[in-house]
Backbone bond lengths (Angstrom), bond angles and torsions (degrees), N, CA, C in turn:
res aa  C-N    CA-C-N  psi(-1)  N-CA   C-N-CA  omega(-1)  CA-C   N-CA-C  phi
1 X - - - 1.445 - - 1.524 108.59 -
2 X 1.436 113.04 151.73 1.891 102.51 -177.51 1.448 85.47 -142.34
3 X 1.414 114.24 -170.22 1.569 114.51 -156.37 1.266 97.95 -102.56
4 X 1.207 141.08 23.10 1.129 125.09 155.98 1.456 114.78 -85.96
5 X 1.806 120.71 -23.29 1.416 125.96 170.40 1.581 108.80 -65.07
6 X 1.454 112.45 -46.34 1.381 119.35 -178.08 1.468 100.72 -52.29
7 X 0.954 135.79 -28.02 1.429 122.16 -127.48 1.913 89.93 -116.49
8 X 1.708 102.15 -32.92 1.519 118.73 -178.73 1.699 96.12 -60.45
9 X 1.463 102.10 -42.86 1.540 106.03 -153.40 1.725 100.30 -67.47
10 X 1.268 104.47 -47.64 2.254 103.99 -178.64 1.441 80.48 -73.80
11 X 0.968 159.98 1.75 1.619 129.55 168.03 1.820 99.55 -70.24
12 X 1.565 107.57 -49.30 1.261 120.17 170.95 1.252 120.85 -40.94
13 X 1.396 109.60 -63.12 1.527 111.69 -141.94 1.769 83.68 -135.46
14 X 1.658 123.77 69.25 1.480 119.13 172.91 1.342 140.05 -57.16
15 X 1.390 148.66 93.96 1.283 148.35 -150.81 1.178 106.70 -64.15
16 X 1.742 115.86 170.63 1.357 105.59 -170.99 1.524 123.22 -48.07
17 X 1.432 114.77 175.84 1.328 107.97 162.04 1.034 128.14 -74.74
18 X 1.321 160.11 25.96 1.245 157.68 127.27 1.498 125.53 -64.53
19 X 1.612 116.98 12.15 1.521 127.65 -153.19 1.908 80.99 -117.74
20 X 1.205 111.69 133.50 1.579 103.85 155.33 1.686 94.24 -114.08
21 X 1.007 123.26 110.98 1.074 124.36 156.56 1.279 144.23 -7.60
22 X 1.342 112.83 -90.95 1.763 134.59 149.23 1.414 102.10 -31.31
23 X 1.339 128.31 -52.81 1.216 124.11 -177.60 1.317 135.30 -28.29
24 X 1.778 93.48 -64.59 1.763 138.58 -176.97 1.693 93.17 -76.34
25 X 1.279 132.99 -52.52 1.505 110.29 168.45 1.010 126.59 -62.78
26 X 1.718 128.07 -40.95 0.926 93.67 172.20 1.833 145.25 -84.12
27 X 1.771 85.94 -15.10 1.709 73.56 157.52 1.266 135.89 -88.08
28 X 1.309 131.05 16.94 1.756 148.94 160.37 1.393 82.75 -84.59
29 X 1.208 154.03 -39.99 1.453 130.72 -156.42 1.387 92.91 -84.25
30 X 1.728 138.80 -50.98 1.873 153.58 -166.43 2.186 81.18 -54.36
31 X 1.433 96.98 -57.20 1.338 87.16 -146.53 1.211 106.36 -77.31
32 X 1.400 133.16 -39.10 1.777 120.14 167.65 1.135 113.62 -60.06
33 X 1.652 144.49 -33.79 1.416 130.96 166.62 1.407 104.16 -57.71
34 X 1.657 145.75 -41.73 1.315 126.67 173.95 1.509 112.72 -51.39
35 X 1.057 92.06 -41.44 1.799 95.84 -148.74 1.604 92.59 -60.18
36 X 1.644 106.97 -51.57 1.500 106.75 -156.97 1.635 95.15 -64.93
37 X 1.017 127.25 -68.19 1.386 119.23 155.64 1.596 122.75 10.83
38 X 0.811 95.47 -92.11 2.091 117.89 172.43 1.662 98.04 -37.65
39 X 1.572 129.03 -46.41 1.123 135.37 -145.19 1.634 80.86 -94.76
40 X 1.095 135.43 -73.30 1.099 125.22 -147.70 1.888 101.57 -56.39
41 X 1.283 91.56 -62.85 1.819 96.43 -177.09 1.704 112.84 -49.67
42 X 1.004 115.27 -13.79 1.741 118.45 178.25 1.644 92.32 -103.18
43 X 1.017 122.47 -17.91 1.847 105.50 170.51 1.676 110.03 -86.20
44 X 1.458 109.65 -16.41 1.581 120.94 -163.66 2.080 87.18 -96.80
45 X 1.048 104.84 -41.59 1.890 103.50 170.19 1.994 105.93 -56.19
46 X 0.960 109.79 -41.25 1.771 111.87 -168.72 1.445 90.60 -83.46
47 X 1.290 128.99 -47.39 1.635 118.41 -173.11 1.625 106.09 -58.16
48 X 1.236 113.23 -26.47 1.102 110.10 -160.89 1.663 112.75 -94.81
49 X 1.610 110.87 -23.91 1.313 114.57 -175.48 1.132 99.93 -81.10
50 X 1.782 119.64 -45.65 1.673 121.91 175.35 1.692 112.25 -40.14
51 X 1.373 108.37 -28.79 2.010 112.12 -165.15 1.624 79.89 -91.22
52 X 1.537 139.54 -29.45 1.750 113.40 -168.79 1.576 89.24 -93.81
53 X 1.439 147.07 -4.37 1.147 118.02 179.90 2.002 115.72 -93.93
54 X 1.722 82.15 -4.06 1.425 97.88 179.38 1.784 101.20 -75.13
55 X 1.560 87.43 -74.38 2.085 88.88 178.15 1.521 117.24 -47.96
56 X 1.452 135.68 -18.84 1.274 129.40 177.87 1.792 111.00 -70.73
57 X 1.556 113.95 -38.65 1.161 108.02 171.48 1.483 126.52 -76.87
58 X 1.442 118.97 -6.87 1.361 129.95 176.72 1.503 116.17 -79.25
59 X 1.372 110.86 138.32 1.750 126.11 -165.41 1.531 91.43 -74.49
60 X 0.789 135.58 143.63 2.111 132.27 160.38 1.499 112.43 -132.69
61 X 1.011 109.05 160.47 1.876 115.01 156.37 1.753 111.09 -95.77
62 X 1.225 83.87 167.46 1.783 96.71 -162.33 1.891 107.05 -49.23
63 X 0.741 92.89 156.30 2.059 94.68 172.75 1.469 116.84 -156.64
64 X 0.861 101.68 145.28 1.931 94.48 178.97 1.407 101.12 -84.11
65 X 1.368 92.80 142.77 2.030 109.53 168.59 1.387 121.67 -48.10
66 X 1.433 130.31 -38.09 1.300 120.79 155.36 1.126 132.31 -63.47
67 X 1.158 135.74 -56.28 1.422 143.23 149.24 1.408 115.57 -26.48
68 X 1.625 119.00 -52.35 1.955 98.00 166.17 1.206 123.95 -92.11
69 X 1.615 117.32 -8.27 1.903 114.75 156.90 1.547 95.55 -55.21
70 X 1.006 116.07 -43.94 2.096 99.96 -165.80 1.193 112.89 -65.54
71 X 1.536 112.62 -48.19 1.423 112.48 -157.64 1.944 93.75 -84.77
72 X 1.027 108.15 -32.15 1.650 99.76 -175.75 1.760 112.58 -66.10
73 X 1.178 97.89 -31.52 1.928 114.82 -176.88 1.656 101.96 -67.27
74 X 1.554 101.95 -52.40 1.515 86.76 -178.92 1.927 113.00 -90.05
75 X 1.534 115.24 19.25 1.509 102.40 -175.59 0.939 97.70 -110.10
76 X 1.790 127.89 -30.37 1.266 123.66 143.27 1.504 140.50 -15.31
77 X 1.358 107.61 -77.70 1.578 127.66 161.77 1.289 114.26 -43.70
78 X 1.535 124.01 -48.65 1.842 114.06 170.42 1.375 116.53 -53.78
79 X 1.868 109.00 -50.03 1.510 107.91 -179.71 1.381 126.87 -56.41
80 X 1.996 108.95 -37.05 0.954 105.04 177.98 1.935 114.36 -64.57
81 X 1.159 132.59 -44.04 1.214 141.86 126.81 1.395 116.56 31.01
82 X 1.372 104.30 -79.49 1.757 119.34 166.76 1.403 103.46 -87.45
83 X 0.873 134.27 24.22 1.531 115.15 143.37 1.732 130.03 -177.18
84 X 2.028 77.75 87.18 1.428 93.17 167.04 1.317 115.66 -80.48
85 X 1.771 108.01 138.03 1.242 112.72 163.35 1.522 131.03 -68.94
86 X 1.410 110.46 141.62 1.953 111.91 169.80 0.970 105.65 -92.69
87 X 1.477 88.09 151.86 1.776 108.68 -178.32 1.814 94.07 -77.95
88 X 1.087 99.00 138.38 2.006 121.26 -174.39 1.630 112.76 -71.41
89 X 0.981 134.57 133.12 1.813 126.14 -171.98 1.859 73.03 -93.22
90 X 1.621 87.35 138.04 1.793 109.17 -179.71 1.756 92.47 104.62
91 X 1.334 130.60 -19.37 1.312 122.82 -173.43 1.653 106.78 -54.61
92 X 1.395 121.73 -30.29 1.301 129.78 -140.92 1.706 109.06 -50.33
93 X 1.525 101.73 -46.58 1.793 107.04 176.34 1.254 118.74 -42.94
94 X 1.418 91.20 -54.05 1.738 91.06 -174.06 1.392 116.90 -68.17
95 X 1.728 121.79 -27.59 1.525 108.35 168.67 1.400 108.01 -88.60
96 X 0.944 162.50 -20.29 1.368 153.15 169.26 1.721 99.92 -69.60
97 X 1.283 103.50 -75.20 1.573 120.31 -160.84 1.761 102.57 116.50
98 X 1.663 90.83 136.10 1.348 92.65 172.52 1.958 133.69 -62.80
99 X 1.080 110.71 11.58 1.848 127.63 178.69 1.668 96.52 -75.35
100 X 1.303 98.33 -45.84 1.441 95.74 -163.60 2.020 101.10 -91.80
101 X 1.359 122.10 -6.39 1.509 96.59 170.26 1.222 98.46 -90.71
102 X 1.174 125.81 -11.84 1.486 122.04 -162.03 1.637 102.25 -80.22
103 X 1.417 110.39 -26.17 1.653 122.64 172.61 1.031 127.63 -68.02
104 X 1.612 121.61 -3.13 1.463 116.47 -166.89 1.752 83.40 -148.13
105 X 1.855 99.07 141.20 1.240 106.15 155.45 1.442 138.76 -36.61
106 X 1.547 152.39 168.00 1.032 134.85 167.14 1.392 118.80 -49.87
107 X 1.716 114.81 -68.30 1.206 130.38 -152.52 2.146 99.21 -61.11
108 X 1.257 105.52 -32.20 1.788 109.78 176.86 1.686 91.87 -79.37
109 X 0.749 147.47 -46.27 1.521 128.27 -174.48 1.438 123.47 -82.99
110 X 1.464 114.59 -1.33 1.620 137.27 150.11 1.666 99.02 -54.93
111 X 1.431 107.80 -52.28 1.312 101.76 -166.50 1.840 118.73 -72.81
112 X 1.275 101.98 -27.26 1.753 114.87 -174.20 1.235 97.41 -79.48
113 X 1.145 126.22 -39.34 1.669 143.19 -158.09 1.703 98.61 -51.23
114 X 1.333 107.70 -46.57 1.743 113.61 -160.95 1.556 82.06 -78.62
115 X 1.123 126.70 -61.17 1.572 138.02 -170.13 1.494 108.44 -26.24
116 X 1.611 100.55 -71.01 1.378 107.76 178.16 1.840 111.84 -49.99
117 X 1.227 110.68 -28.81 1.729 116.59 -163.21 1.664 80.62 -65.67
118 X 1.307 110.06 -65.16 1.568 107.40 -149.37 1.791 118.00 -72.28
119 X 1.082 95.51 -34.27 1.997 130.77 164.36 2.060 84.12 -35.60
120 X 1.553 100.48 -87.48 1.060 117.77 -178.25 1.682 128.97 -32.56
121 X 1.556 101.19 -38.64 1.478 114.91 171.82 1.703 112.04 -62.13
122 X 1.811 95.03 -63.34 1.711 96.67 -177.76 1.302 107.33 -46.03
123 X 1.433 161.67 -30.98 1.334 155.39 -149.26 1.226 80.78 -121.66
124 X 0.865 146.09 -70.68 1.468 102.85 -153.42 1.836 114.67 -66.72
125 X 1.156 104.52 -28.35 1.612 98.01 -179.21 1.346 103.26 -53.66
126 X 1.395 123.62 -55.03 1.420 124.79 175.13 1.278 128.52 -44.76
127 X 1.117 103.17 -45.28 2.244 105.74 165.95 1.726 99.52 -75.18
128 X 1.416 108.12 -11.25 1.780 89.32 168.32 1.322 114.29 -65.09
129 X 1.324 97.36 -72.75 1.708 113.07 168.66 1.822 117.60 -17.68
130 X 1.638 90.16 -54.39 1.505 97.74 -161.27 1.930 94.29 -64.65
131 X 1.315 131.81 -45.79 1.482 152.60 156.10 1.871 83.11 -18.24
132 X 1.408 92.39 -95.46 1.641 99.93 -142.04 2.036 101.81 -39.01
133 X 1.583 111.09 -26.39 1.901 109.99 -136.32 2.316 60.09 -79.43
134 X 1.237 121.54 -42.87 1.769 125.21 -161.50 1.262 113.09 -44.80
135 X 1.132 114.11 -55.83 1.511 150.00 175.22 1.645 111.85 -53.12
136 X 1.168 116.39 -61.36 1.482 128.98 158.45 1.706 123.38 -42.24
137 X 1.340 103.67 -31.86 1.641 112.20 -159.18 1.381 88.89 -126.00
138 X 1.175 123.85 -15.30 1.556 105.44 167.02 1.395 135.59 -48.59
139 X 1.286 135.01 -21.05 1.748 123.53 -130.16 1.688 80.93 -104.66
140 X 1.026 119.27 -37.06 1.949 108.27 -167.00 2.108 92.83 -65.01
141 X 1.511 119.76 -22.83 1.490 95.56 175.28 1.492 122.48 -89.01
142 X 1.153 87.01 -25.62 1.618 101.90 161.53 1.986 125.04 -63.48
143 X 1.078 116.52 -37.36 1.258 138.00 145.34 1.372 117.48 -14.08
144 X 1.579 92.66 -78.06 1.486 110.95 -159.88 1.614 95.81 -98.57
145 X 1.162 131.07 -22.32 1.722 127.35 159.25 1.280 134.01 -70.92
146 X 1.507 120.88 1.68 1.520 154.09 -172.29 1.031 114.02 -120.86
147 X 1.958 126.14 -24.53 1.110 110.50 -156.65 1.647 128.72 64.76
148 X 1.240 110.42 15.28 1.472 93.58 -172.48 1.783 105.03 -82.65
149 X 1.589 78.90 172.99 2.092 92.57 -161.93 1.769 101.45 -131.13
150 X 1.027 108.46 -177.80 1.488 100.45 -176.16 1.422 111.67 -124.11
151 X 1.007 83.38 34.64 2.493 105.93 176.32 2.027 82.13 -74.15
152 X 1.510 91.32 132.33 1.460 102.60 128.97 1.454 133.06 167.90
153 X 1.476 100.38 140.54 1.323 145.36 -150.20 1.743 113.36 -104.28
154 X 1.395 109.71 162.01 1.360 94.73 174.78 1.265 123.50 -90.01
155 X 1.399 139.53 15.02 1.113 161.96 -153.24 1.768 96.18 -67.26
156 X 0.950 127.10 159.31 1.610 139.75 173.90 1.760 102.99 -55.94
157 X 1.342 116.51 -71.56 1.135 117.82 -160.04 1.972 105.14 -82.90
158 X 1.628 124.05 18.79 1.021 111.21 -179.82 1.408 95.12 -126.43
159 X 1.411 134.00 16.53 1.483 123.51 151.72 1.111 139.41 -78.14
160 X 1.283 110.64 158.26 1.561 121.19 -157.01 1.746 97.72 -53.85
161 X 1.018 123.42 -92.08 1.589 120.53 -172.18 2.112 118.11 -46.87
162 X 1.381 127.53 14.41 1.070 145.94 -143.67 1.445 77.69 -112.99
163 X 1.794 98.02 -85.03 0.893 111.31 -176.04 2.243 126.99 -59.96
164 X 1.217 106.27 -25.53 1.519 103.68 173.26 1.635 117.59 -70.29
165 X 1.722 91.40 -28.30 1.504 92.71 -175.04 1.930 103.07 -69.93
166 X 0.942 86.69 -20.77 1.674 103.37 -175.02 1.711 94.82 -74.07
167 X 0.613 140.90 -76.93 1.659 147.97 -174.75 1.854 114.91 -32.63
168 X 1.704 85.17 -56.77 1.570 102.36 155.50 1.444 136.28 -46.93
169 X 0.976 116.40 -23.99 1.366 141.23 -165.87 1.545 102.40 -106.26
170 X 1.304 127.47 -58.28 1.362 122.53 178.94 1.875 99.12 -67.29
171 X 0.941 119.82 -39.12 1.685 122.22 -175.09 1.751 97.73 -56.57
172 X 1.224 111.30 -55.48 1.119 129.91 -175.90 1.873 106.88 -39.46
173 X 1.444 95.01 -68.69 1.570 106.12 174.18 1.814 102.35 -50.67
174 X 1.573 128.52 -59.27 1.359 108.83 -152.96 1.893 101.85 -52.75
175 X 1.418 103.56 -44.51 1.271 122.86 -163.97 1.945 99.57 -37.61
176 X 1.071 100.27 -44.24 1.458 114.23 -169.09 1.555 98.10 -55.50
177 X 1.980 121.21 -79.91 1.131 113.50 161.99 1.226 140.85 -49.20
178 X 1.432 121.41 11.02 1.501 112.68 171.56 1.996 91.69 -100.04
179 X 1.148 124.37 -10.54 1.399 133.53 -148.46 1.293 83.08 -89.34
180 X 1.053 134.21 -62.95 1.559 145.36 170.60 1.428 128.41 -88.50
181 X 1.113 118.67 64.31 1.539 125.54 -170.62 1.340 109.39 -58.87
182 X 1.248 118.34 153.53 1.788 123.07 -178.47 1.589 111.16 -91.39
């Protein structure tokens, strides 16, 4: 369903008068593109801390810091790749907010309900995308924002899983601030 059905249907069937219509879509439309937004990039932060708590417990041989920012940035981005999250049927509260089901009769919020589901889907696939292409093209800023060098030694902090869990972890953090923009 897209908002031109929603929008056919209150032409039909108009809620009380205290409802502006246009109003209530369009802020269910601001607030499920945030939310799904927020949701996807905070599921792409947990995929990503779950993959550095994995490489932190893994034994490695030495590797240089450029060499595993690249290969972790782009093995990252494939995994994330295979596995975008769906938006959940019951999600609807949390992307609208409960003000606005509480504003509309049942049988009219049957109708927004699917809206928001599918509303909710297109954006988040799209902040997937936007995730995986970030994630992929990250490691040369990360690189040069780390200082990393292409020494490597067997030292603690210059092994292979040391350092990915490390990569993971800063990915982890941007993911967070792009999740919540200022």
């Amino acid at each position: 369903m897209d908002r031109k059905a929603v929008e056919d249907y209150f032409k039909k069937n108009p809620p009380s008068n205290r409802v502006d219509v246009k109003e209530l879509l369009d802020r269910c439309e601001r607030a499920v593109q945030r939310h799904a937004r927020e949701d996807a990039w905070l599921a792409a932060k947990a995929y990503a801390l779950g993959r550095a708590k994995q490489w932190q417990s893994e034994w490695s041989s030495p590797a240089s810091e450029r060499f595993v920012t690249t290969e972790v940035c782009h093995e990252l981005a494939w995994e994330l790749q295979h596995h975008e999250p769906k938006v959940a049927p019951g999600a609807e509260e949390h992307l609208v907010g409960r003000l606005v089901m509480e504003s509309l009769p049942d049988d009219a919020w049957e109708v927004i309900r699917q809206w928001v589901l599918d509303l909710a889907a297109e954006e988040e696939h799209r902040a997937w995308s936007e995730i995986v292409d970030f994630t992929d093209h990250r490691a040369r800023h990360i690189i040069k924002h780390e200082r990393f060098n292409l020494e490597s030694n067997w030292e603690d902090d210059h092994q292979y899983a040391a350092i990915a869990a490390h990569v993971a972890r800063i990915l982890a953090h941007e993911y967070s601030l792009h999740a919540y923009p200022r």
